[in-house]
PDB file as gemmi writes it, atoms N, CA and C in Angstrom:
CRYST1    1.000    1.000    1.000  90.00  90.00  90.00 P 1                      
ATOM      1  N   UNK A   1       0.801  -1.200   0.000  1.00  0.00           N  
ATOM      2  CA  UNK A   1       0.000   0.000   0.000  1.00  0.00           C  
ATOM      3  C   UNK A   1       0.845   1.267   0.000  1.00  0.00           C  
ATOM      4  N   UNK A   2       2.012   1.235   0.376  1.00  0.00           N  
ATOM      5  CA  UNK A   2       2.888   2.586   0.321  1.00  0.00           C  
ATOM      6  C   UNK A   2       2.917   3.019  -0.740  1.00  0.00           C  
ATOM      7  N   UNK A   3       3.252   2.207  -1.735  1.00  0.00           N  
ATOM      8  CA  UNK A   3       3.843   2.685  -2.954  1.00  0.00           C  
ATOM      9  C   UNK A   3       2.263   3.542  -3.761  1.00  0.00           C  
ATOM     10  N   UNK A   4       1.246   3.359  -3.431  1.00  0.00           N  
ATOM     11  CA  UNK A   4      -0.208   3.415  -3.909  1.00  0.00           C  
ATOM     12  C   UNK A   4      -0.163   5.005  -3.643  1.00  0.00           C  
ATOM     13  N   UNK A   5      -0.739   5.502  -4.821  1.00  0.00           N  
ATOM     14  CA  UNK A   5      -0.826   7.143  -4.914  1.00  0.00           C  
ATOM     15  C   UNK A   5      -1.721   7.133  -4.355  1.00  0.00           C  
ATOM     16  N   UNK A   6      -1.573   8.326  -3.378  1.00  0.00           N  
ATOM     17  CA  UNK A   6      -2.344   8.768  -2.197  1.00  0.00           C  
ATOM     18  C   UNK A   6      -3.416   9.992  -2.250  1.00  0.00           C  
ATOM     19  N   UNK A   7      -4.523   9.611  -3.420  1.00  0.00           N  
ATOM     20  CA  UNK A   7      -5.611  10.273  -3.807  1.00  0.00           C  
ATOM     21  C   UNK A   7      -6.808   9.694  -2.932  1.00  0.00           C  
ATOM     22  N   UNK A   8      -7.589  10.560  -2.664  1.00  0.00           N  
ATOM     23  CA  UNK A   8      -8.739  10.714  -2.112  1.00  0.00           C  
ATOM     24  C   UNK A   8      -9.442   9.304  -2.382  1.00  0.00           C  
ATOM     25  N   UNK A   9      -9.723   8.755  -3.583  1.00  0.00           N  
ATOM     26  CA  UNK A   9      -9.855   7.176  -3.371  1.00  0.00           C  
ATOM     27  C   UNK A   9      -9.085   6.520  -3.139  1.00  0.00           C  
ATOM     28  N   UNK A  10      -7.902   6.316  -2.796  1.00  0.00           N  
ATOM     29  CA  UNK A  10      -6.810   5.213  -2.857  1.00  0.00           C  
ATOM     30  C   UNK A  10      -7.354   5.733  -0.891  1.00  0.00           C  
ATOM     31  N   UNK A  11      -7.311   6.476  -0.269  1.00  0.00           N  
ATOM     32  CA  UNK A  11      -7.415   7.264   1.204  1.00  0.00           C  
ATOM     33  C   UNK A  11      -8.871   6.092   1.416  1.00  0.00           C  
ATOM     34  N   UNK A  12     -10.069   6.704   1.248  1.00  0.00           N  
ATOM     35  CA  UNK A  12     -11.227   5.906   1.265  1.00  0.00           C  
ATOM     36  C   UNK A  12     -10.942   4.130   1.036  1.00  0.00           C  
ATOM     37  N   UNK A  13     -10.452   4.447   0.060  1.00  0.00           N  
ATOM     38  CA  UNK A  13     -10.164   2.647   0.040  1.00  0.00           C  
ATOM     39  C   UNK A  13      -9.306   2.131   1.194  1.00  0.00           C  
ATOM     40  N   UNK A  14      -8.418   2.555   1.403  1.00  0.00           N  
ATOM     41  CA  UNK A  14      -7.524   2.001   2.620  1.00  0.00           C  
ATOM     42  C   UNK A  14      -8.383   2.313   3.991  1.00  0.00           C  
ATOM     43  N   UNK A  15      -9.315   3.304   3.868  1.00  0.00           N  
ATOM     44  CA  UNK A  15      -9.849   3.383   5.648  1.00  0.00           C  
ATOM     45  C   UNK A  15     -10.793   2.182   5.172  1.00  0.00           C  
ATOM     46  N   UNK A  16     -11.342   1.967   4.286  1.00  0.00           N  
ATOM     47  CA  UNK A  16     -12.456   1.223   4.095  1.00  0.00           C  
ATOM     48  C   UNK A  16     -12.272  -0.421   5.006  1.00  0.00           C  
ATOM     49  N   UNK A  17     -11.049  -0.793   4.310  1.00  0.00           N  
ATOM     50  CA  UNK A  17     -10.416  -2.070   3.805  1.00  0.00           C  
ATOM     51  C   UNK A  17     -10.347  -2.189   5.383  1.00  0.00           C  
ATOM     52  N   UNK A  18      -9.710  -1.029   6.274  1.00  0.00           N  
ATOM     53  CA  UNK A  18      -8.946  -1.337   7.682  1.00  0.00           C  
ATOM     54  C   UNK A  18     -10.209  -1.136   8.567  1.00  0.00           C  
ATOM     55  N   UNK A  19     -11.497  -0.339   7.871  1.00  0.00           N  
ATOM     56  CA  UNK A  19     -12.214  -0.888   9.210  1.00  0.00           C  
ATOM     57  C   UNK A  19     -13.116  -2.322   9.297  1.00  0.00           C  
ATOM     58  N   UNK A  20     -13.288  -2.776   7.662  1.00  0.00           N  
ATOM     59  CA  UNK A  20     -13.583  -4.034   7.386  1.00  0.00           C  
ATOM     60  C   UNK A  20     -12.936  -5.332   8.438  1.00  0.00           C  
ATOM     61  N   UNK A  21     -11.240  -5.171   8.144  1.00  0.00           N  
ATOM     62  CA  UNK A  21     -10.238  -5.682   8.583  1.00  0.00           C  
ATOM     63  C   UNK A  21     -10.337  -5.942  10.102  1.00  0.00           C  
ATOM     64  N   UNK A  22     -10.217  -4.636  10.760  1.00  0.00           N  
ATOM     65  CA  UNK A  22      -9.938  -4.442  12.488  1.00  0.00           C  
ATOM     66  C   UNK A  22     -11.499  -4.180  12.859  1.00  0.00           C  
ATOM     67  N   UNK A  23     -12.426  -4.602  12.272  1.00  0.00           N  
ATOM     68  CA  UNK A  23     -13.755  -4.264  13.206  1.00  0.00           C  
ATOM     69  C   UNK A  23     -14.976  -4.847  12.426  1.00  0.00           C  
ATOM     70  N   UNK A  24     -14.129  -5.889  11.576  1.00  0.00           N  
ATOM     71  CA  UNK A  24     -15.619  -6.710  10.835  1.00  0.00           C  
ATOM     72  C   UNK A  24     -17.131  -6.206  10.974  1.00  0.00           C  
ATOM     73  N   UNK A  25     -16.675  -4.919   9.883  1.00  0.00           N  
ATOM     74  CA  UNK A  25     -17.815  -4.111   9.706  1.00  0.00           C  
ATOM     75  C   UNK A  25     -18.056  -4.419   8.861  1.00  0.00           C  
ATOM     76  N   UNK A  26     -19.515  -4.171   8.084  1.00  0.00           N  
ATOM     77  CA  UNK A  26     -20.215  -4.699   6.866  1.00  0.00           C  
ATOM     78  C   UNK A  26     -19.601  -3.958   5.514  1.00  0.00           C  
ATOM     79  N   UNK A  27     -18.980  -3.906   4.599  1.00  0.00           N  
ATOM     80  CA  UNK A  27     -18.954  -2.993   4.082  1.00  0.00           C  
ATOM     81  C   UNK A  27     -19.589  -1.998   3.144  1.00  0.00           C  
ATOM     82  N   UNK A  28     -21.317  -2.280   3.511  1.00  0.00           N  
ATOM     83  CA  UNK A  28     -22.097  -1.772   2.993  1.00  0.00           C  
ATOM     84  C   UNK A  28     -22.677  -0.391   3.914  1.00  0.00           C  
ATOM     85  N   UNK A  29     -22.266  -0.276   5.052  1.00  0.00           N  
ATOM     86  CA  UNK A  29     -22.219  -0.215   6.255  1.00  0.00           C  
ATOM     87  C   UNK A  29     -21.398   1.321   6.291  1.00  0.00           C  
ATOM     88  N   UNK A  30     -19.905   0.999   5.254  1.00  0.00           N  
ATOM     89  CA  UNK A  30     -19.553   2.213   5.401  1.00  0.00           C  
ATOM     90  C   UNK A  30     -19.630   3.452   4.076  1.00  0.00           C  
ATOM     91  N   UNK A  31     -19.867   4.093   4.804  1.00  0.00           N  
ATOM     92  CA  UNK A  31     -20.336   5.710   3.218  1.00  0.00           C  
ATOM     93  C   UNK A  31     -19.410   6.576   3.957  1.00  0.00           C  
ATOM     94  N   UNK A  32     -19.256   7.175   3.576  1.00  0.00           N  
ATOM     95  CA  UNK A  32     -18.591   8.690   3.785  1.00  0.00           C  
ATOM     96  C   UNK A  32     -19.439   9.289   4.462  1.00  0.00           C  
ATOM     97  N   UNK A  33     -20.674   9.342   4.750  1.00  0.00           N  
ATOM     98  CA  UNK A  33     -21.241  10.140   4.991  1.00  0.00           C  
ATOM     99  C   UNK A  33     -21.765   9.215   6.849  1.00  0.00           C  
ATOM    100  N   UNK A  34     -21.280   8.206   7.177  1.00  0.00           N  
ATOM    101  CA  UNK A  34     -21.350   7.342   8.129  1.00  0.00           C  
ATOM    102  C   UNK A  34     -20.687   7.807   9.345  1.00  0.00           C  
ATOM    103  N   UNK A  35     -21.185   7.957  10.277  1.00  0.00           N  
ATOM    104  CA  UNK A  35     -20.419   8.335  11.765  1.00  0.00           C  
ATOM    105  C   UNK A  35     -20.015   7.199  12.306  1.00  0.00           C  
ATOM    106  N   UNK A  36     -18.425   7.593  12.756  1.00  0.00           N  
ATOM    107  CA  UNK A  36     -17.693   6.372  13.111  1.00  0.00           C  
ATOM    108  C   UNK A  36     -18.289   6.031  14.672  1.00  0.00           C  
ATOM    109  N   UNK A  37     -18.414   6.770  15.657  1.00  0.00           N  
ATOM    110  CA  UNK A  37     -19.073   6.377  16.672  1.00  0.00           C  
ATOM    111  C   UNK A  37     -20.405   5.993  16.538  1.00  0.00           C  
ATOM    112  N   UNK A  38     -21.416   6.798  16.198  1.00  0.00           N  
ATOM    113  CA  UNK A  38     -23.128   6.882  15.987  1.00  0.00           C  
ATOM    114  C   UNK A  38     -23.472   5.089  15.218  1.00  0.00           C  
ATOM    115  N   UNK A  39     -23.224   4.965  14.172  1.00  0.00           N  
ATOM    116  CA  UNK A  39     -23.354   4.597  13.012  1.00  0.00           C  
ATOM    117  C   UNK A  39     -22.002   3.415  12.791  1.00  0.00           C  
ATOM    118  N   UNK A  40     -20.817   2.901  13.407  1.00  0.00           N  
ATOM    119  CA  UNK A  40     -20.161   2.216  12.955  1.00  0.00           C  
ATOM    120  C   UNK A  40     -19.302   1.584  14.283  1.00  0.00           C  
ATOM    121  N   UNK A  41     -20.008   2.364  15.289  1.00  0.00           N  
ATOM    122  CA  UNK A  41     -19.637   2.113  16.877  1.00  0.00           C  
ATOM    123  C   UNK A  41     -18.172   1.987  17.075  1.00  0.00           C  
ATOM    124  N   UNK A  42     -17.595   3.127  16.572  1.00  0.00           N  
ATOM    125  CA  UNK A  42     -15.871   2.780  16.708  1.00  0.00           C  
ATOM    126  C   UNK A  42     -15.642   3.658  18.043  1.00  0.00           C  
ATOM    127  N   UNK A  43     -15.366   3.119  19.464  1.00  0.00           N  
ATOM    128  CA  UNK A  43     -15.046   3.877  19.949  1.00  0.00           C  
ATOM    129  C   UNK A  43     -13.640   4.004  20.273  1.00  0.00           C  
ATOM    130  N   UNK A  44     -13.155   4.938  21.283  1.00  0.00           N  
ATOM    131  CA  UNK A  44     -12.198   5.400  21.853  1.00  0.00           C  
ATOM    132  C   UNK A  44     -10.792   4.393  21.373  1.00  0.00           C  
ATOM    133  N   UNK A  45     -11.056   3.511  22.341  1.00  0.00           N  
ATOM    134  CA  UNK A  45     -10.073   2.156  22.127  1.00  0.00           C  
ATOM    135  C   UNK A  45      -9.740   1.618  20.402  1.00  0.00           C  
ATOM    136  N   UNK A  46     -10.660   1.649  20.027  1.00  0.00           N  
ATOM    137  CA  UNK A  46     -10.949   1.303  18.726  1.00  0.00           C  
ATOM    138  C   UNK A  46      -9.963   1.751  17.174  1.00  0.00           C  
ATOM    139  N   UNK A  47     -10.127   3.608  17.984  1.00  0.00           N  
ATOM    140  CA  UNK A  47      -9.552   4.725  17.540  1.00  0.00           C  
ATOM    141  C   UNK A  47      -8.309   4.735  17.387  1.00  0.00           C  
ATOM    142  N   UNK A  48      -7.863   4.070  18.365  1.00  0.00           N  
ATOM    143  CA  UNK A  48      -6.562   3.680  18.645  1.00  0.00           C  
ATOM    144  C   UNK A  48      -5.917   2.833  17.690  1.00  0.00           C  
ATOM    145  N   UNK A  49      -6.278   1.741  17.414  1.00  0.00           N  
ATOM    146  CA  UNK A  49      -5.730   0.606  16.661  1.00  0.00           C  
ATOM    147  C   UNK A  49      -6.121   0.945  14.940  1.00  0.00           C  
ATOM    148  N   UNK A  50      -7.153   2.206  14.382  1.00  0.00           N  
ATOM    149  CA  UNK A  50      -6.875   2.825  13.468  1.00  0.00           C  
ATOM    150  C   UNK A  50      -5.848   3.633  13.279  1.00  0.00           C  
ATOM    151  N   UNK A  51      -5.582   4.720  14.295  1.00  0.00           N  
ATOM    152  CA  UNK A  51      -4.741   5.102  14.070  1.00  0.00           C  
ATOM    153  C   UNK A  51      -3.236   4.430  13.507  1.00  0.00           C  
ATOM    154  N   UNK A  52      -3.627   3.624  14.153  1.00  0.00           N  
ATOM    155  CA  UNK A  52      -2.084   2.957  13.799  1.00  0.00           C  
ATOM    156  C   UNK A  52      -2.082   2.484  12.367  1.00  0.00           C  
ATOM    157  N   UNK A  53      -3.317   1.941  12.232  1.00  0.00           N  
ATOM    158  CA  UNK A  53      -3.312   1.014  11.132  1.00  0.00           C  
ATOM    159  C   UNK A  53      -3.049   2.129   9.654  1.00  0.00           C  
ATOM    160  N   UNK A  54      -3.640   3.778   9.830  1.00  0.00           N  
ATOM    161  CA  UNK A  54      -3.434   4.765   8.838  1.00  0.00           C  
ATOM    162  C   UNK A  54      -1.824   5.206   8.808  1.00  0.00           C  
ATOM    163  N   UNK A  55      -1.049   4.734  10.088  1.00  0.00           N  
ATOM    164  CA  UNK A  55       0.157   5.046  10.173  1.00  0.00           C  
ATOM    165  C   UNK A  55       1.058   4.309   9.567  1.00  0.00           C  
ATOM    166  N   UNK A  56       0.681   2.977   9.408  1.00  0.00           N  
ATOM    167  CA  UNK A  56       1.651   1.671   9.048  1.00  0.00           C  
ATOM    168  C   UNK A  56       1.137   1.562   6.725  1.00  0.00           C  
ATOM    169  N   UNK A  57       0.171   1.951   6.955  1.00  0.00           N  
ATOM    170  CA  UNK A  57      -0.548   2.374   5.695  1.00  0.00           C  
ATOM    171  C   UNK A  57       0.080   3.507   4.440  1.00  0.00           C  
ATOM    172  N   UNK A  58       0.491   4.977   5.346  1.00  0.00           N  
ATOM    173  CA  UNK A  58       0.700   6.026   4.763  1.00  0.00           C  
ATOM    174  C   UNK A  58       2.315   6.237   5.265  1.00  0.00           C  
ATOM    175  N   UNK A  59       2.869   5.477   6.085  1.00  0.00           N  
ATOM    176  CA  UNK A  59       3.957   5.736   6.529  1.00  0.00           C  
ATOM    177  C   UNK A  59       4.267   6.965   7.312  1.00  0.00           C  
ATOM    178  N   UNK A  60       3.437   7.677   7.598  1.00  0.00           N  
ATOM    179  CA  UNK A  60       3.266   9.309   8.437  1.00  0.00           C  
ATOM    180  C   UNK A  60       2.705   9.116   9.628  1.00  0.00           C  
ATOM    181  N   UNK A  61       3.683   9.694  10.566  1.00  0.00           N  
ATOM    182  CA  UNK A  61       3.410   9.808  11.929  1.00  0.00           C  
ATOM    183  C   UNK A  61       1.685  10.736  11.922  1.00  0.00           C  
ATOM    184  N   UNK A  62       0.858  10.372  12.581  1.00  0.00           N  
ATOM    185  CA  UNK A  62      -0.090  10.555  13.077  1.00  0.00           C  
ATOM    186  C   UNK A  62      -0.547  10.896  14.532  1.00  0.00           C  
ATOM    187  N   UNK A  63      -0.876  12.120  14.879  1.00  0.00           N  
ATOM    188  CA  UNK A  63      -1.322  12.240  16.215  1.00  0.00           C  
ATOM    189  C   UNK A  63      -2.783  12.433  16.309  1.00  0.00           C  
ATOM    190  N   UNK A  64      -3.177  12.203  17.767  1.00  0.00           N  
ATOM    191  CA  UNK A  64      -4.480  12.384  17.661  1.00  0.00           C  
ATOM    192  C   UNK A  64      -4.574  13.766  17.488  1.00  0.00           C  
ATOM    193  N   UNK A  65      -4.484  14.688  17.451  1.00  0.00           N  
ATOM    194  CA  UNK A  65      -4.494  16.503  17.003  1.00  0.00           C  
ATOM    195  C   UNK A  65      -5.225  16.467  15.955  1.00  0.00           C  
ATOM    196  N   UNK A  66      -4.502  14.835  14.896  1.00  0.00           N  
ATOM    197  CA  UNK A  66      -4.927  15.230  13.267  1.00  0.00           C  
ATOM    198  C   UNK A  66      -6.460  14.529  13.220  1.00  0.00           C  
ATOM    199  N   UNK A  67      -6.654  13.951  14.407  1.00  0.00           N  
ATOM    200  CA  UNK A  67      -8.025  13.154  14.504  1.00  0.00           C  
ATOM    201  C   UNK A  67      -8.900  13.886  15.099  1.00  0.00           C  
ATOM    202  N   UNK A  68      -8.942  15.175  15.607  1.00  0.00           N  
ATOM    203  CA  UNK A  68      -9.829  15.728  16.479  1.00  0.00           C  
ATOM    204  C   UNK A  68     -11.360  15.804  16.654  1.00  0.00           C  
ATOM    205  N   UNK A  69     -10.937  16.999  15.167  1.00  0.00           N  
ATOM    206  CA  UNK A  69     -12.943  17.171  14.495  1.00  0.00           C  
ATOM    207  C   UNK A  69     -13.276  15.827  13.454  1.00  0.00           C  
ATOM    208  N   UNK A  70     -12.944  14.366  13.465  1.00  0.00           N  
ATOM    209  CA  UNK A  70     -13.411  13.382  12.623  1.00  0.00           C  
ATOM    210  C   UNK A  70     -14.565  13.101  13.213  1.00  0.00           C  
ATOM    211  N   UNK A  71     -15.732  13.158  13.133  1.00  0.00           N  
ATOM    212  CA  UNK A  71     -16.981  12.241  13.299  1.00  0.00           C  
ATOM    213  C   UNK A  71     -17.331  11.628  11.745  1.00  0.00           C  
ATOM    214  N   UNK A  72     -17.229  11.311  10.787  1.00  0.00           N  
ATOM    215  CA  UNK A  72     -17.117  10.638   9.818  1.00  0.00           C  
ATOM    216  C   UNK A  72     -16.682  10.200   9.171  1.00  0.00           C  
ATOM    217  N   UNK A  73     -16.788   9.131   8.189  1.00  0.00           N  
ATOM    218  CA  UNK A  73     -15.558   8.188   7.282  1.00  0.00           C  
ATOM    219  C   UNK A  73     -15.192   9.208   6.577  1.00  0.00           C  
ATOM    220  N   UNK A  74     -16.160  10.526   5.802  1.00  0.00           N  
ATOM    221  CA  UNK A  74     -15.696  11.484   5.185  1.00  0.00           C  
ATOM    222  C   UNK A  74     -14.503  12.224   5.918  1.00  0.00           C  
ATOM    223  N   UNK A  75     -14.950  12.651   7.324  1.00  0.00           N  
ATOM    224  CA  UNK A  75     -13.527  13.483   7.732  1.00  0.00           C  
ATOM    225  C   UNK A  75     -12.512  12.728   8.088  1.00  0.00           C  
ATOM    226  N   UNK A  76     -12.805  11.436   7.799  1.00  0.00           N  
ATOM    227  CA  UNK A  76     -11.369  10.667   8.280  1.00  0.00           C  
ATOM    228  C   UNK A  76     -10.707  10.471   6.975  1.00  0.00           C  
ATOM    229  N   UNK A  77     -11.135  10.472   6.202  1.00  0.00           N  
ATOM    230  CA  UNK A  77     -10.557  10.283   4.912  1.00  0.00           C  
ATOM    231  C   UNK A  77      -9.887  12.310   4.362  1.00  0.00           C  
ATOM    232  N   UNK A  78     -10.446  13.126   4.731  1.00  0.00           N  
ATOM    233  CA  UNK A  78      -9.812  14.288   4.509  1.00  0.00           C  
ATOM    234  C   UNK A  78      -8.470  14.265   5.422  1.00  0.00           C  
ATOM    235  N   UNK A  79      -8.809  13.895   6.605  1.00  0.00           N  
ATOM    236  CA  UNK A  79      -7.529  13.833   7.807  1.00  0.00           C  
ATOM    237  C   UNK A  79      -6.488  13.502   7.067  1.00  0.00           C  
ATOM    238  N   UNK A  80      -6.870  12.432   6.803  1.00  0.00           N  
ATOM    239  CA  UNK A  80      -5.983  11.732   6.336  1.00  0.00           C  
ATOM    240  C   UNK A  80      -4.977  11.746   4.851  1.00  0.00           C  
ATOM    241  N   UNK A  81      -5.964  13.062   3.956  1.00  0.00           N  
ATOM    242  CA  UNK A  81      -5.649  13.094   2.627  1.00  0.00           C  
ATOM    243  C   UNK A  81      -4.460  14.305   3.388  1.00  0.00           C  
ATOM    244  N   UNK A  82      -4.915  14.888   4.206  1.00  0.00           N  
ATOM    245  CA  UNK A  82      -4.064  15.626   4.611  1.00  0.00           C  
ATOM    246  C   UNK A  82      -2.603  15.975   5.125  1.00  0.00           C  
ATOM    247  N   UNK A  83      -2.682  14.365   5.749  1.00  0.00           N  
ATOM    248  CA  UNK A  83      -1.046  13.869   6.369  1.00  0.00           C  
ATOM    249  C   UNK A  83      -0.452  13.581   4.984  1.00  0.00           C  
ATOM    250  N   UNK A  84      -0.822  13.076   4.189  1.00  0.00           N  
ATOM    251  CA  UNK A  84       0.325  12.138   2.973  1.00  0.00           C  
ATOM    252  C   UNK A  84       0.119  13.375   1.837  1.00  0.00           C  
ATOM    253  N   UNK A  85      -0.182  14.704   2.069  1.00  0.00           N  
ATOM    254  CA  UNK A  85      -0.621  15.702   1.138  1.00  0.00           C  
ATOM    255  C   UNK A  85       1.573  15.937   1.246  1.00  0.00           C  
ATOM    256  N   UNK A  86       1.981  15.942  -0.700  1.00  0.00           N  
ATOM    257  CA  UNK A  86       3.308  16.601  -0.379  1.00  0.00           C  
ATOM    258  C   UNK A  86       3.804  17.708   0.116  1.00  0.00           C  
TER     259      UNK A  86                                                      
END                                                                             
């Protein structure tokens, strides 16, 4: 996945794949427009083992700072277009 250009779908596809992966979610389940707590029950703990998983993914250190305002797959996928932005 490193080598994978880091466009706004290649971003969506990789959160997709990792919450499929780490939280055998449906993947019909997830939209962009889906709240990760409300709607996909990712909590706190949860948060955690994404993070990592966008870190080992994009190769970019990640803090929670860059996770703050995410309540959706949409803002997690901007977060995120944001760290691997050159």
């Amino acid at each position: 996945m490193l080598n994978a250009p880091h466009d706004a779908e290649w971003v969506y596809r990789m959160i997709r794949s990792s919450l499929v992966e780490l939280f055998r979610i449906d993947p019909s389940r997830i939209t962009p427009e889906a709240r990760l707590a409300d709607d996909l029950e990712i909590d706190s703990i949860d948060t955690v083992d994404l993070v990592d998983q966008v870190k080992r993914a994009t190769g970019r250190k990640v803090s929670a700072e860059d996770f703050r305002s995410v309540r959706t797959v949409s803002d997690l996928v901007q977060a995120v277009e944001r760290l691997v932005r050159p």
